[in-house]
C-alpha positions as CSV (number, residue, x, y, z in Angstrom):
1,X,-15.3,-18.4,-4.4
2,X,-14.2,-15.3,-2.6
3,X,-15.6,-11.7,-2.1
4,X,-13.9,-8.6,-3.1
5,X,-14.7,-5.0,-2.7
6,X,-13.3,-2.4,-5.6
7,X,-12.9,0.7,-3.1
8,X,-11.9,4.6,-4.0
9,X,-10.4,6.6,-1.0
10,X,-9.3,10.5,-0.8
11,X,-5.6,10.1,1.3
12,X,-5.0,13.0,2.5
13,X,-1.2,11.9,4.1
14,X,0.4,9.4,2.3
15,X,2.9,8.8,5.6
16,X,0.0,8.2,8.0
17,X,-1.7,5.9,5.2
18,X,1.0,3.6,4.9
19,X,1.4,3.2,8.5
20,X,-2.4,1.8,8.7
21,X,-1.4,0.0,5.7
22,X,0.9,-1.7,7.4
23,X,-0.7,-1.8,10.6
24,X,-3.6,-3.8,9.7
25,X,-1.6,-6.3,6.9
26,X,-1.4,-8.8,9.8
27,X,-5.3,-8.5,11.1
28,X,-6.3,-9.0,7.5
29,X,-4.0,-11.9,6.5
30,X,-5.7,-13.2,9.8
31,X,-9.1,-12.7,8.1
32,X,-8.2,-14.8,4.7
33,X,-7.9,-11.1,3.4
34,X,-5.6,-9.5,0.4
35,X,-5.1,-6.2,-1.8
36,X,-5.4,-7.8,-5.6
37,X,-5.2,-4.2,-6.8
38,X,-3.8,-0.9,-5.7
39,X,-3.6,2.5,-7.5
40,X,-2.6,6.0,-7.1
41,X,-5.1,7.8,-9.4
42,X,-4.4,11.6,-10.4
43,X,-7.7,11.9,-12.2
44,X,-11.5,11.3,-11.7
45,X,-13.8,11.8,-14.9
46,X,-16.6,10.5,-13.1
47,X,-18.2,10.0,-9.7
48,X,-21.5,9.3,-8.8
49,X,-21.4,11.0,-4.9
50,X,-19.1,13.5,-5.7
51,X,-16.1,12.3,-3.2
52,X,-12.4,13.4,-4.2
53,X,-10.9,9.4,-5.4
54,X,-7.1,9.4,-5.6
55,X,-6.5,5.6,-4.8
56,X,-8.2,2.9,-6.2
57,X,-7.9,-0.8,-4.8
58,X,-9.4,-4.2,-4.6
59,X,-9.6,-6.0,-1.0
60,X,-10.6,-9.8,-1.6
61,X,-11.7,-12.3,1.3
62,X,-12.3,-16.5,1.4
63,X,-15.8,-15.2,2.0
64,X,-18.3,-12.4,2.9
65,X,-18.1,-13.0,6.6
66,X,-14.4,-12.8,6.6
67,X,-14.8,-9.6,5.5
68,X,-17.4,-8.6,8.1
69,X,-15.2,-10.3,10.6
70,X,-12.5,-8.7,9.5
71,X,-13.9,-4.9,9.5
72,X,-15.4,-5.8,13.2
73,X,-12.5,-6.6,14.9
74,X,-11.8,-5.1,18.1
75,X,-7.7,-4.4,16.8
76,X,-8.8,-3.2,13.4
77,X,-11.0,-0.5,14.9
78,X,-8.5,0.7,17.0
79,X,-5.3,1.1,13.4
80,X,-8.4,2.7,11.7
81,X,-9.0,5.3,14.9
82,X,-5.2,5.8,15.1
83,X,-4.3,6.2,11.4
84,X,-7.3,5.7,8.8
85,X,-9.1,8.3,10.2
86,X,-5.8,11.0,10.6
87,X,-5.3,10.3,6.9
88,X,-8.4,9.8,4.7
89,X,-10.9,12.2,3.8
90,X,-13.6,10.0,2.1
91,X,-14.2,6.5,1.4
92,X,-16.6,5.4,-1.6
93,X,-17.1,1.6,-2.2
94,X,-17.8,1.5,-6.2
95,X,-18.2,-2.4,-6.1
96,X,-19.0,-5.0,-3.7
97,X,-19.1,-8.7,-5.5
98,X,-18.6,-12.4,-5.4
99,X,-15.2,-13.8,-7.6
């Protein structure tokens, strides 16, 4: 079994994105972590907080504290000071489940 979140993000800079991108690719391979999904969306018919969505992905984990483990650690926080932050506007997690 393994845990995946469905996850909707504004990115505001592409360029700064893909640098956390690939800055955190080795902390979450460390964490049992993976994208299954990623999408560049150019159009929202729905949302239920009203955030601006225009990429869509699944992140998928061996388990749910690999995931907590994963978004607590120490090198994590600092790539999401230094470039998630710069670069997206508004997070909104549409699904958290067990697969």
């Amino acid at each position: 079994m393994s845990y995946e979140i469905l996850v909707g993000l504004n990115v505001l800079d592409d360029l700064i994105y893909e640098d956390y991108r690939a800055a955190m690719k080795p902390i979450l391979a460390d964490y049992q972590g993976r994208f299954s999904y990623d999408f560049k969306v150019s159009e929202v018919l729905i949302t239920e907080n009203h955030s601006d969505i225009n990429r869509v992905f699944t992140i998928n984990f061996s388990s749910k504290d690999k995931m907590d483990g994963f978004f607590s650690d120490a090198q994590y926080l600092i790539v999401k000071e230094q470039f998630f932050m710069k670069s997206v506007g508004s997070t909104t997690i549409i699904s958290a489940y067990e697969k």
